[in-house]
C-alpha positions as CSV (number, residue, x, y, z in Angstrom):
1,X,-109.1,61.9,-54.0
2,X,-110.2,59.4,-56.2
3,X,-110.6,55.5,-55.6
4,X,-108.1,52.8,-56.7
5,X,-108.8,51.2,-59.5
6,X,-109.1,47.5,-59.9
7,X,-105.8,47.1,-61.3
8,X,-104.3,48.7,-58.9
9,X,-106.2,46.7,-56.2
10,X,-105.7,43.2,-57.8
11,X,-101.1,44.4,-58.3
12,X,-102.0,45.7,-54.6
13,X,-102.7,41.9,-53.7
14,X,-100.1,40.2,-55.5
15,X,-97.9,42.5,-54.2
16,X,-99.2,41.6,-50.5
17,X,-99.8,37.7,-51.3
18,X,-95.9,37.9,-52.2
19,X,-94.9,39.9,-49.3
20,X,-97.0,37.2,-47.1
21,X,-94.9,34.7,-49.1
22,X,-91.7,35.8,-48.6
23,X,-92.3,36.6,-44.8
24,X,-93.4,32.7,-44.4
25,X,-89.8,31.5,-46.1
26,X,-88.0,34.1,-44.0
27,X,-89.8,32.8,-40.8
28,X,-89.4,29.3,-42.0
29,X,-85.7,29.6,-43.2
30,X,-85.3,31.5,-39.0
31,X,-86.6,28.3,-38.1
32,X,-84.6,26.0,-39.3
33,X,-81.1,28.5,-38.8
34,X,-82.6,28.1,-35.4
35,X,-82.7,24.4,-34.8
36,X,-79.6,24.1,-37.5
37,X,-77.9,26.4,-34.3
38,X,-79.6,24.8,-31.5
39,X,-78.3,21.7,-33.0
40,X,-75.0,22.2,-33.1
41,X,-75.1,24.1,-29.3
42,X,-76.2,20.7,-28.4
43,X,-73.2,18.7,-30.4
44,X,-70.6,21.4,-29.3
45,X,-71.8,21.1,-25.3
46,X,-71.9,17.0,-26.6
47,X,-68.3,17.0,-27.6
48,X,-67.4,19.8,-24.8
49,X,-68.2,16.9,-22.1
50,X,-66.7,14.5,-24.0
51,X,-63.8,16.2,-24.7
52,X,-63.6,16.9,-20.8
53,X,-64.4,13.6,-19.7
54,X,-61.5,12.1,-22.2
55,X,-59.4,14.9,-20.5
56,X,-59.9,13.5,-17.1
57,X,-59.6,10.4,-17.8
58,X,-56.2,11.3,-19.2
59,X,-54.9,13.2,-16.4
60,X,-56.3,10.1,-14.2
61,X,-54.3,7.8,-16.5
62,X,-51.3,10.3,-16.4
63,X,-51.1,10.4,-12.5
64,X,-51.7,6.5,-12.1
65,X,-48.5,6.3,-14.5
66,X,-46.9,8.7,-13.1
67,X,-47.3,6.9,-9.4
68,X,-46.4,3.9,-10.7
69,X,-43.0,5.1,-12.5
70,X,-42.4,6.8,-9.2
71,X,-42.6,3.6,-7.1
72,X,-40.8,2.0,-10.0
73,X,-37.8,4.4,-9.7
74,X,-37.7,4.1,-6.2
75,X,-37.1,0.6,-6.6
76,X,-34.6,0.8,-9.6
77,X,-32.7,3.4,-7.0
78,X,-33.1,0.7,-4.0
79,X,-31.7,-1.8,-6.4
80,X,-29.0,0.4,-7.7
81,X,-27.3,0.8,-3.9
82,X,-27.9,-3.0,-3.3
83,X,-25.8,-3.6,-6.6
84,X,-23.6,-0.9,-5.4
85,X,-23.2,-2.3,-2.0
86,X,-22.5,-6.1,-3.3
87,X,-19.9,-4.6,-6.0
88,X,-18.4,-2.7,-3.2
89,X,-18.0,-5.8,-0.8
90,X,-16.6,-8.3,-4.3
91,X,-13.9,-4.9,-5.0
92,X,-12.9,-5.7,-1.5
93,X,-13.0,-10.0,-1.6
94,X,-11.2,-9.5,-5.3
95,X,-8.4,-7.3,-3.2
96,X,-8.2,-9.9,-1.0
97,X,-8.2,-12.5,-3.1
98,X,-5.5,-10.8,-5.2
99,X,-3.1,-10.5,-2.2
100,X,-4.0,-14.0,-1.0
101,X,-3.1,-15.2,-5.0
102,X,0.4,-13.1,-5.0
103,X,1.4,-14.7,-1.7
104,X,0.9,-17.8,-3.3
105,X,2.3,-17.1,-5.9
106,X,5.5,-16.2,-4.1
107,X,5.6,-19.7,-2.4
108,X,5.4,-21.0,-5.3
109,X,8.1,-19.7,-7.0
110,X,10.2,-20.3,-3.6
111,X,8.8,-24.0,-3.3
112,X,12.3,-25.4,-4.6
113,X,14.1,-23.8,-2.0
114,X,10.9,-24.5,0.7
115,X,11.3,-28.5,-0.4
116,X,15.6,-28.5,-0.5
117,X,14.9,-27.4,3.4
118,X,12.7,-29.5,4.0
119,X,14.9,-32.1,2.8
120,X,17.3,-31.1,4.4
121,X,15.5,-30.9,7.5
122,X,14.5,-34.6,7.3
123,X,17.8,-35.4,6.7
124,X,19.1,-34.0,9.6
125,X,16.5,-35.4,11.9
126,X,17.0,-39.4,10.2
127,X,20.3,-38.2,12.0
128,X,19.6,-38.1,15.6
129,X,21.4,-37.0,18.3
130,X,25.0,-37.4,18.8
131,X,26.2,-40.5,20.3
132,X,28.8,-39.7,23.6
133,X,32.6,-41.5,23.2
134,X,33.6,-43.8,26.1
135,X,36.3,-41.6,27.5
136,X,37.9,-44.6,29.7
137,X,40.9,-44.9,28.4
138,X,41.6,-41.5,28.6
139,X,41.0,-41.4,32.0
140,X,43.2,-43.7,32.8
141,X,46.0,-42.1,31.0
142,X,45.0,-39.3,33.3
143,X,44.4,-41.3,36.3
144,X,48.1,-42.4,36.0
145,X,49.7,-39.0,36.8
146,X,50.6,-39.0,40.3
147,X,51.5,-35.3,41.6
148,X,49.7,-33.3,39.3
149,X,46.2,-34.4,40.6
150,X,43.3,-35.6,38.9
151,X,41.6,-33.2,36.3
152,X,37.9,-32.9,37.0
153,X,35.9,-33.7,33.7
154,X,32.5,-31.5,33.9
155,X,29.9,-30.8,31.0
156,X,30.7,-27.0,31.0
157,X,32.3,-25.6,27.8
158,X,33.4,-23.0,26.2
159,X,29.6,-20.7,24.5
160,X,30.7,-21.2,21.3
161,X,30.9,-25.5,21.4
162,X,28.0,-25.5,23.8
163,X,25.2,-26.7,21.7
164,X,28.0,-29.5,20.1
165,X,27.8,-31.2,23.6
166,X,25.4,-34.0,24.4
167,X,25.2,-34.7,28.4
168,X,22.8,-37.4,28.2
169,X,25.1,-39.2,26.1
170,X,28.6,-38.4,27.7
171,X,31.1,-41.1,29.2
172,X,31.1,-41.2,32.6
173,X,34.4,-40.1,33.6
174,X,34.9,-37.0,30.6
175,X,32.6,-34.9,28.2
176,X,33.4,-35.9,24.4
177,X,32.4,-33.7,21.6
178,X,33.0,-35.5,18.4
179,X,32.4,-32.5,16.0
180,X,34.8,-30.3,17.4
181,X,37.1,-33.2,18.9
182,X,36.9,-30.8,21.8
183,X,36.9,-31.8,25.8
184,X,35.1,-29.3,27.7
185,X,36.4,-29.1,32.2
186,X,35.5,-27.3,34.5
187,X,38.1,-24.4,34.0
188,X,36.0,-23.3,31.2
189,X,38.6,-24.3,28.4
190,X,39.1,-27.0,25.4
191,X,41.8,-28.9,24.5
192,X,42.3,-30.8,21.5
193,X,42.4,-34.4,21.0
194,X,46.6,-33.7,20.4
195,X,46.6,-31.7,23.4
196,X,45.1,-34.3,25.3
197,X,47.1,-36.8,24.3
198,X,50.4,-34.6,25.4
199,X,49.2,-34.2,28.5
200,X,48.9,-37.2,28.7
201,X,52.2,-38.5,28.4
202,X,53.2,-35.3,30.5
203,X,51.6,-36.4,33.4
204,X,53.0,-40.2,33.0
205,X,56.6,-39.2,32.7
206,X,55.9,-37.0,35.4
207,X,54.4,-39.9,37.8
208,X,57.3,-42.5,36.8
209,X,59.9,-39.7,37.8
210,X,58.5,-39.1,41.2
């Protein structure tokens, strides 16, 4: 086998010296692919904590909200049954109030008769009590009768002239109604004033003849 020749040796080299070149870029090129990766390991696990710490800090953020609406409803519901309550017990005073306000205005629409009433009232009480007659004279004229006896003049009446009778204002010897005109006896009967004066006579003629 024969030797190289120089050419051969010196392509050989060049050959080598660019394979020696080329290996250098490779590695170097590796090199920086490595830190170009390591680099953005580093910015992703960066980011990755950031990214979790911004995600904690939102679900912190969420649950203090979330609290606080909570506590905030329960007051809007606490508020909403006190409303409730107090419209509940002004339904019930405006019920009331309506009743009271349809009473008054029924005396109010009956206030003309209330005050003729009470006019008349007043009137009546100016009035008084009614005075008694003096009944002597007709007790005489029945004094004068001489068999027939002597008729006993009481305060008794008859129910339906009862309350037109004033005792404490009677003559002494006779009862005298003046609304009726009515004498009330003992004998639980009325006579008129006509009646009486009949009777009267009656019991004169009857005493002369005797």
């Amino acid at each position: 086998m024969s030797s190289p020749s120089p050419v051969q040796i010196r392509e050989a080299n060049a050959h080598l010296a660019a394979l020696h070149l080329r290996v250098l870029e490779l590695e170097e090129r590796l090199q920086a692919a490595e830190n170009t990766v390591r680099e953005q390991a580093e910015s992703l696990i960066r980011k990755d904590d950031q990214m979790r710490a911004a995600t904690q800090e939102i679900n912190e953020t969420k649950e203090r909200e979330i609290s606080f609406l909570n506590e905030k409803l329960c007051r809007c519901e606490e508020t909403i049954k006190h409303y409730q309550q107090s419209l509940k017990e002004r339904d019930s005073l405006v019920a009331q109030l309506q009743h009271r306000c349809h009473l008054l205005d029924s005396i109010c629409k009956s206030r003309a008769t209330l005050d003729s009433m009470l006019a008349l009232m007043a009137e009546a009480e100016r009035l008084g009590p009614l005075g008694g007659l003096e009944g002597a004279g007709l007790g005489a004229g029945l004094n004068a009768g001489g068999g027939m006896g002597e008729p006993s003049m009481t305060n008794s009446s008859l129910p339906g002239v009862e309350s037109s009778c004033s005792p404490s204002r009677a003559a002494p010897t006779s009862d005298y109604c003046s609304p009726n005109r009515v004498i009330c006896n003992h004998k639980d009967f009325s006579l008129s004033e006509d009646d009486v004066d009949s009777q009267d006579m009656d019991d004169m003629g009857f005493g002369t003849t005797v």
